[in-house]
PDB file of N, CA, C and O in Angstrom:
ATOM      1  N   UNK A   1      57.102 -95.746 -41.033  1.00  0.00           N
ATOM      2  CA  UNK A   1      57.357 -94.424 -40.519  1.00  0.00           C
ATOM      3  C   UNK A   1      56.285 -94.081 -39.490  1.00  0.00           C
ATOM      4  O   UNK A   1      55.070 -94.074 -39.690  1.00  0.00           O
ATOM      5  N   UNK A   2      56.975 -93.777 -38.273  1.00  0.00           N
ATOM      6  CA  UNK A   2      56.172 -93.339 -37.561  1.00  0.00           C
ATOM      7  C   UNK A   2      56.122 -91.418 -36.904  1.00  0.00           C
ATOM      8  O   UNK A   2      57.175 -90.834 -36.645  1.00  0.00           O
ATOM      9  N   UNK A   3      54.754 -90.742 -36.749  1.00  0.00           N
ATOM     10  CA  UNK A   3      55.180 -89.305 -36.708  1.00  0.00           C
ATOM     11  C   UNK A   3      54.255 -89.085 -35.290  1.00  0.00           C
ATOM     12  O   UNK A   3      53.263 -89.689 -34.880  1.00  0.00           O
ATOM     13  N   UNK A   4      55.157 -87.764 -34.645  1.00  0.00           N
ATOM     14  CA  UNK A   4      54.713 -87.878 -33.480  1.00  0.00           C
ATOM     15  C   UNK A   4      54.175 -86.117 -33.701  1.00  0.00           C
ATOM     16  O   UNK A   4      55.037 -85.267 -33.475  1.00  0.00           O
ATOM     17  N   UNK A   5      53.075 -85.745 -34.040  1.00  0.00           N
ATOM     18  CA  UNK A   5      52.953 -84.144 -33.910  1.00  0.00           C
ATOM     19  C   UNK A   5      52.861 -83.363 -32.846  1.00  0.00           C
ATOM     20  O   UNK A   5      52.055 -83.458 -31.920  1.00  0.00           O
ATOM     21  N   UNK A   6      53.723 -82.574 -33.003  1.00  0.00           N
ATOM     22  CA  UNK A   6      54.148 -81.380 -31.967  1.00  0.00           C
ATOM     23  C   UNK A   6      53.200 -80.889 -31.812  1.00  0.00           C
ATOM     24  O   UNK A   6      52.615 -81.253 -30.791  1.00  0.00           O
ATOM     25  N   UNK A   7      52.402 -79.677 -32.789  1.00  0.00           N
ATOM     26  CA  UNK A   7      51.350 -78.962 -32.835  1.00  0.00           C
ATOM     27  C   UNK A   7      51.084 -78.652 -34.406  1.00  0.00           C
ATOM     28  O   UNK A   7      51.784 -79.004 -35.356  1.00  0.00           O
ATOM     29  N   UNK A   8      49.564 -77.699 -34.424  1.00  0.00           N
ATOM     30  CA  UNK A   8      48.370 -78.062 -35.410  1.00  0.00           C
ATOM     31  C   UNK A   8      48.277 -76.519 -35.262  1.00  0.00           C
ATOM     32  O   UNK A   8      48.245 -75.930 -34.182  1.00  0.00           O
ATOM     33  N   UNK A   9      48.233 -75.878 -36.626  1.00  0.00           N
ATOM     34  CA  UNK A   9      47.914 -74.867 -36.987  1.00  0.00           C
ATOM     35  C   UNK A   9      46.516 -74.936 -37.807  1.00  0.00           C
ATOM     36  O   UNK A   9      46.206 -76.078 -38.148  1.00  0.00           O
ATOM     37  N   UNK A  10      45.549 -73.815 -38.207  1.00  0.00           N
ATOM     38  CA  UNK A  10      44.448 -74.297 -38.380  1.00  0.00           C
ATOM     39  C   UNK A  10      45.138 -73.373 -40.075  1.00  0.00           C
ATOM     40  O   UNK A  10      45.768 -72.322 -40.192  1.00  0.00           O
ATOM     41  N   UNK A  11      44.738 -74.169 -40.911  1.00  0.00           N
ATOM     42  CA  UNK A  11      44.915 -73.617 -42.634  1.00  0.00           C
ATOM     43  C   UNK A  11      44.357 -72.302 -43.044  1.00  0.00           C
ATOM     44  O   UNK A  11      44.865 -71.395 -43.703  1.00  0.00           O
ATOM     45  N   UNK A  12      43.299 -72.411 -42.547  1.00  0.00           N
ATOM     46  CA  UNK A  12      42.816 -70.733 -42.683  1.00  0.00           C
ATOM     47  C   UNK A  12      43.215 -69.687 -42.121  1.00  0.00           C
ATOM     48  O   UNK A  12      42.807 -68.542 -42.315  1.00  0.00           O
ATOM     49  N   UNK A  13      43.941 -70.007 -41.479  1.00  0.00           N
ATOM     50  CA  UNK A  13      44.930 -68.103 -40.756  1.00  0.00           C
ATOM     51  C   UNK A  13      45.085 -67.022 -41.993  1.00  0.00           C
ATOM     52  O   UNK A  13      45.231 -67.365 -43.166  1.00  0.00           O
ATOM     53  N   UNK A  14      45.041 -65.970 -41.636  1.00  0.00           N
ATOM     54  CA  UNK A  14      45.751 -64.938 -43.156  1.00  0.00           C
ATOM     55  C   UNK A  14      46.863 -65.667 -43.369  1.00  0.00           C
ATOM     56  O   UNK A  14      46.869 -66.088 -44.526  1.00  0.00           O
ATOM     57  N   UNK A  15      47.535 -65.901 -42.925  1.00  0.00           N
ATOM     58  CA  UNK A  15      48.882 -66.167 -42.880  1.00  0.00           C
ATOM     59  C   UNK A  15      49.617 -67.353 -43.434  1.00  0.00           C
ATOM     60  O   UNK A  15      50.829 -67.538 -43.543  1.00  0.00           O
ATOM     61  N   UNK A  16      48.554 -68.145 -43.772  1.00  0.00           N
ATOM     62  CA  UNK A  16      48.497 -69.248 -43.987  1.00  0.00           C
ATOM     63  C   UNK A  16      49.982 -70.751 -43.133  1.00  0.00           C
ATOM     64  O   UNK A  16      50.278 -71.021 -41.969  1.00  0.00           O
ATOM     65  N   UNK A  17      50.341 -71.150 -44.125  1.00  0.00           N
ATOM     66  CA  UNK A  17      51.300 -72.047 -43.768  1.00  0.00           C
ATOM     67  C   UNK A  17      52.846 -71.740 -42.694  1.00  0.00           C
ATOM     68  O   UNK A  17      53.656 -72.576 -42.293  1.00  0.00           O
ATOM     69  N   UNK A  18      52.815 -69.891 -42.413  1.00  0.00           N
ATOM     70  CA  UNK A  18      53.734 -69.566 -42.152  1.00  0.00           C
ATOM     71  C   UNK A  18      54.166 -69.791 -40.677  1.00  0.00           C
ATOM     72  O   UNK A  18      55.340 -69.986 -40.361  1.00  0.00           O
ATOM     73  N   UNK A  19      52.956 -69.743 -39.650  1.00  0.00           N
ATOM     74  CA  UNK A  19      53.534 -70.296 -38.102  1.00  0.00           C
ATOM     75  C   UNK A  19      53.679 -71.528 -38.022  1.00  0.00           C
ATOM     76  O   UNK A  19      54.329 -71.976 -37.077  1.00  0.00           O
ATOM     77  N   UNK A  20      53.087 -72.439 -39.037  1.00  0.00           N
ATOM     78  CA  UNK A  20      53.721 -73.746 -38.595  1.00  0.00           C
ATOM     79  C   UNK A  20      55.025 -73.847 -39.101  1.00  0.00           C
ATOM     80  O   UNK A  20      55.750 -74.553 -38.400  1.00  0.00           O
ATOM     81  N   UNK A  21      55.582 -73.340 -40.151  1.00  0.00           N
ATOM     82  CA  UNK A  21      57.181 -73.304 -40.767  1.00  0.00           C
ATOM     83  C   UNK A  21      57.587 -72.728 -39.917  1.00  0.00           C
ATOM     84  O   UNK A  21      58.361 -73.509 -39.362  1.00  0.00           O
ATOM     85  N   UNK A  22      57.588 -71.645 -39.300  1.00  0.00           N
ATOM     86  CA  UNK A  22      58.349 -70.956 -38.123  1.00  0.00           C
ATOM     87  C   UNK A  22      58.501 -71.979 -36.749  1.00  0.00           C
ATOM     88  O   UNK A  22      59.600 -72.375 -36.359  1.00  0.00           O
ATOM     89  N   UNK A  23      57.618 -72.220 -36.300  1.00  0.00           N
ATOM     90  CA  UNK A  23      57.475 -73.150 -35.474  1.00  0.00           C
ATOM     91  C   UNK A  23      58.476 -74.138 -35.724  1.00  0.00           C
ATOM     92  O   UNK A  23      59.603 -74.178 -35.230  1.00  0.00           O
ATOM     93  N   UNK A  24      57.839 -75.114 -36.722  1.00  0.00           N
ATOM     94  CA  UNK A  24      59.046 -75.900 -37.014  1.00  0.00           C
ATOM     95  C   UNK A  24      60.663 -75.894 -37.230  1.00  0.00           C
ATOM     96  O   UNK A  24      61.577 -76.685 -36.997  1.00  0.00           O
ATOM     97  N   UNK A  25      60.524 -74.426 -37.868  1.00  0.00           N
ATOM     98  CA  UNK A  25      62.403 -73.947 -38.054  1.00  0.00           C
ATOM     99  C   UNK A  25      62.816 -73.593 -36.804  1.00  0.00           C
ATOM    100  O   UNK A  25      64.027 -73.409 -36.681  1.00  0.00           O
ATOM    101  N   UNK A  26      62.012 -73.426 -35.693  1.00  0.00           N
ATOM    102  CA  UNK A  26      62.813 -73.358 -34.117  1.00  0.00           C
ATOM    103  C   UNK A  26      62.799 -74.764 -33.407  1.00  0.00           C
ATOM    104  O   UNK A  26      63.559 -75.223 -32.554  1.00  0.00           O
ATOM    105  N   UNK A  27      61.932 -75.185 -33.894  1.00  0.00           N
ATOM    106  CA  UNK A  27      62.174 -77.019 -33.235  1.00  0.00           C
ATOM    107  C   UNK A  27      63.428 -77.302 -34.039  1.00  0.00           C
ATOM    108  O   UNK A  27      64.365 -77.685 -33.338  1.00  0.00           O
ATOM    109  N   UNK A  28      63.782 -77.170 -35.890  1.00  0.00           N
ATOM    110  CA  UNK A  28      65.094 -77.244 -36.181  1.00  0.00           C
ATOM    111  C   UNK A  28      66.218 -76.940 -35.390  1.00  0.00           C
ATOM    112  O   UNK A  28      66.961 -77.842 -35.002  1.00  0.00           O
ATOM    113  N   UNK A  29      66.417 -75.747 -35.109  1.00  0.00           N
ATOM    114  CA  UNK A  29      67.203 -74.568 -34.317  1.00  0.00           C
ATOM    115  C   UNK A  29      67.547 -75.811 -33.455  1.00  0.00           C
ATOM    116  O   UNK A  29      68.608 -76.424 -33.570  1.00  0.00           O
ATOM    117  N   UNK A  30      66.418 -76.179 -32.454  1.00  0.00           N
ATOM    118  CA  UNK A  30      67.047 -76.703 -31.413  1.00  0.00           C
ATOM    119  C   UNK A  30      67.387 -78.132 -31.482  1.00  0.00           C
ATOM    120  O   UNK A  30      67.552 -78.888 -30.525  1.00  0.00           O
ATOM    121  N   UNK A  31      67.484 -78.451 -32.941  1.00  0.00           N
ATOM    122  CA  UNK A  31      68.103 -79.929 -33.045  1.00  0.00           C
ATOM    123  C   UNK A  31      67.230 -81.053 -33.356  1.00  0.00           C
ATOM    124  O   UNK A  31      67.794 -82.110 -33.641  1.00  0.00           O
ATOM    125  N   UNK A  32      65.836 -81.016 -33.353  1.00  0.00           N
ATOM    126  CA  UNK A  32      64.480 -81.965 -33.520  1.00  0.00           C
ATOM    127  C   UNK A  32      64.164 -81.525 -35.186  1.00  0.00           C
ATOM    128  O   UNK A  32      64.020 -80.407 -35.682  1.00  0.00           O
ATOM    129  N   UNK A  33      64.130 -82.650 -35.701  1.00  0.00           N
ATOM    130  CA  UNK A  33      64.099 -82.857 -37.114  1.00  0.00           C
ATOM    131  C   UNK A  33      62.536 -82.523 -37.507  1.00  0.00           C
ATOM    132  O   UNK A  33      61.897 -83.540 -37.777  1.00  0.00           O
ATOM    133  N   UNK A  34      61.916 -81.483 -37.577  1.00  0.00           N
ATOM    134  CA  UNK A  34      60.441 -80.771 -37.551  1.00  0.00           C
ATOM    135  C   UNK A  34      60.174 -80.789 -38.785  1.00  0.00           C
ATOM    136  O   UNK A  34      60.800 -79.990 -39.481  1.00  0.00           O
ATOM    137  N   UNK A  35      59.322 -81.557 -39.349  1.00  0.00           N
ATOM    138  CA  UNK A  35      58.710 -81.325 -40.793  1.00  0.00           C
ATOM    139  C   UNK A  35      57.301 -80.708 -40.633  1.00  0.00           C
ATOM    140  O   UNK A  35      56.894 -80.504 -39.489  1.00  0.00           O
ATOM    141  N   UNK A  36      56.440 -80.360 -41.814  1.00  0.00           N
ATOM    142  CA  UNK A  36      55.008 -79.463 -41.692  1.00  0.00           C
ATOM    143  C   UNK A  36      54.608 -80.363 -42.526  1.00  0.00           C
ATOM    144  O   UNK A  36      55.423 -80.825 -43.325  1.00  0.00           O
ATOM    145  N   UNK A  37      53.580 -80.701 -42.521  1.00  0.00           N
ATOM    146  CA  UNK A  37      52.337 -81.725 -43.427  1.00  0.00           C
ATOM    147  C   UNK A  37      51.318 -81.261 -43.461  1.00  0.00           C
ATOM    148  O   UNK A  37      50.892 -80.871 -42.374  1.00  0.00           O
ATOM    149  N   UNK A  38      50.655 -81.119 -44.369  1.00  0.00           N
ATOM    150  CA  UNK A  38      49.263 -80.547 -44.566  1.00  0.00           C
ATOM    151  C   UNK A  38      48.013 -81.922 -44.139  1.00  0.00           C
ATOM    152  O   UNK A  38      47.965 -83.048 -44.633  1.00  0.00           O
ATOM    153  N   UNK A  39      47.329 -81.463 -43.329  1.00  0.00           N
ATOM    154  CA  UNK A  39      46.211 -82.656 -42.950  1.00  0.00           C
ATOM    155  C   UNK A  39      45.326 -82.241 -43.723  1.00  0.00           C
ATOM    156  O   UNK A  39      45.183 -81.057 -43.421  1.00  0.00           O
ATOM    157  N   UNK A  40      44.589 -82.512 -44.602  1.00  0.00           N
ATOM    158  CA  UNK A  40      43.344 -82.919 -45.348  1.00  0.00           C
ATOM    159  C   UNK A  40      42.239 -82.825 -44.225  1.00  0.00           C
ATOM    160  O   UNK A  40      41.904 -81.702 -43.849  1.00  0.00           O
ATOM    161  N   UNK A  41      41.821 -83.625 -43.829  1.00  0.00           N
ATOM    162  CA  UNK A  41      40.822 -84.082 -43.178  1.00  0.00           C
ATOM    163  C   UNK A  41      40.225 -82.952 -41.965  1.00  0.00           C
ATOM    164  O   UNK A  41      39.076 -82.571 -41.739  1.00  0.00           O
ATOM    165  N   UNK A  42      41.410 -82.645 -41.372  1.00  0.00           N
ATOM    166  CA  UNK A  42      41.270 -81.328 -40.499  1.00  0.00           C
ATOM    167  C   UNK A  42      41.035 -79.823 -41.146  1.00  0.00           C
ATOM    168  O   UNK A  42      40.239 -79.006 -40.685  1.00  0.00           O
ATOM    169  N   UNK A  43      41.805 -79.630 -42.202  1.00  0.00           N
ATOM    170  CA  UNK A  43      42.136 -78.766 -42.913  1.00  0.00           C
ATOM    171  C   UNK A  43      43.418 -77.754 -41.942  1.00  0.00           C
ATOM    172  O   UNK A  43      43.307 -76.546 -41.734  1.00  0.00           O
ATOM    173  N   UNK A  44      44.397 -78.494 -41.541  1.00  0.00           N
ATOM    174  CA  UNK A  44      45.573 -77.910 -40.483  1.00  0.00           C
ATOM    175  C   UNK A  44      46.946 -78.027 -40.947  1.00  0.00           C
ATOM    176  O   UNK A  44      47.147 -78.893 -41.798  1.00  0.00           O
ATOM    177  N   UNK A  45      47.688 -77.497 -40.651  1.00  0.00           N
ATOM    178  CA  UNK A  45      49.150 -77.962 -40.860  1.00  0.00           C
ATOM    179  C   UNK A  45      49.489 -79.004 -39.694  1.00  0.00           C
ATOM    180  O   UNK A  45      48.606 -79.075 -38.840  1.00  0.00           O
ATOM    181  N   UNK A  46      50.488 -79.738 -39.521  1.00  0.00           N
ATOM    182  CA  UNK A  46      50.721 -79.979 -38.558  1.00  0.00           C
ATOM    183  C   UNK A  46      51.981 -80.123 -38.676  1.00  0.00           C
ATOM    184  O   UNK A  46      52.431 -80.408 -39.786  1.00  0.00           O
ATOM    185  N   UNK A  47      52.946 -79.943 -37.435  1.00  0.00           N
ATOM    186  CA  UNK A  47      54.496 -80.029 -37.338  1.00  0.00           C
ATOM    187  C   UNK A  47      54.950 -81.393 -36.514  1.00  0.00           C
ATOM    188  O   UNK A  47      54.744 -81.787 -35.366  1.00  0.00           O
ATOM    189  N   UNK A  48      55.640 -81.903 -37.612  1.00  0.00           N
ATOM    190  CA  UNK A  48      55.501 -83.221 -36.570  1.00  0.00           C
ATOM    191  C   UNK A  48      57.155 -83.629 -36.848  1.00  0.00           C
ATOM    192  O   UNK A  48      57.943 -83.243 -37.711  1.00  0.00           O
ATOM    193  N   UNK A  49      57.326 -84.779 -35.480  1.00  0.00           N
ATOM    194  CA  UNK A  49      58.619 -85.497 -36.179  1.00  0.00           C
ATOM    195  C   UNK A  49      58.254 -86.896 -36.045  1.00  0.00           C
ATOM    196  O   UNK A  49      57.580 -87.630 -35.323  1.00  0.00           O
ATOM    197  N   UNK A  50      59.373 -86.950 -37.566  1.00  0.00           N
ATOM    198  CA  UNK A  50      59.472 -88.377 -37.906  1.00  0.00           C
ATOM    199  C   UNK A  50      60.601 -89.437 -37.405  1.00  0.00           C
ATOM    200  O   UNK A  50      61.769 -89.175 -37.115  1.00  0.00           O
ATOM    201  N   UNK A  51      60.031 -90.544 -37.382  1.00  0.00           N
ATOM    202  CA  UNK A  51      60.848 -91.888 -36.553  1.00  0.00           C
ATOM    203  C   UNK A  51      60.849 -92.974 -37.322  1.00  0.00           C
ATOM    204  O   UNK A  51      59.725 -93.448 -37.495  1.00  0.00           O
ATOM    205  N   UNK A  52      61.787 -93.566 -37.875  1.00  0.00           N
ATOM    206  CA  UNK A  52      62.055 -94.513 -38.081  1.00  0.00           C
ATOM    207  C   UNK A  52      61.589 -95.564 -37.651  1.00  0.00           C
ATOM    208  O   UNK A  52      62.206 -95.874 -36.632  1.00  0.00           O
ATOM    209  N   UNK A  53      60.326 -96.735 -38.049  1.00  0.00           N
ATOM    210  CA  UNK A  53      60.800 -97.960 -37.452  1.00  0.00           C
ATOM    211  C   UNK A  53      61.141 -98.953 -38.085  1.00  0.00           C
ATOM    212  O   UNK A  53      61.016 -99.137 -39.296  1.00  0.00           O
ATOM    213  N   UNK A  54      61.631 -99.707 -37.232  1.00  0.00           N
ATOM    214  CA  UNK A  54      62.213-101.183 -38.270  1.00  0.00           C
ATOM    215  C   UNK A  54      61.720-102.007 -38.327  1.00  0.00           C
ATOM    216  O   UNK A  54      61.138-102.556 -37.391  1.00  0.00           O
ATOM    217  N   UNK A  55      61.809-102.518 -39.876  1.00  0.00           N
ATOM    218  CA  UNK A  55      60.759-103.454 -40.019  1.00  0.00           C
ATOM    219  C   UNK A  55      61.084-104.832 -40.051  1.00  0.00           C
ATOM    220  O   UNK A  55      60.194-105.674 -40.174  1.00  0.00           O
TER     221      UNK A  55
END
């Protein structure tokens, strides 16, 4: 699996996880398969899409 991230929300907002789900549910909207992953290391969300490769 390969992931290509769109953009990086930083975890500590008040708001927490919610602009990267928004974000992502309008990359849905427009047809791009947008998942949210929590990065560890950064402490960020990130919205990314995923690709298939073959192995």
């Amino acid at each position: 699996m390969v992931a290509k991230v769109l953009e990086r929300f930083p975890a500590g907002s008040p708001r927490g996880s919610w602009p990267a789900e928004e974000y992502a549910a309008a990359r849905r909207a427009e047809g791009r398969p947008a998942t949210v992953v929590m990065d560890l290391e950064s402490d960020s969300f990130l919205v990314v899409l995923e690709k298939r490769t073959e192995d």
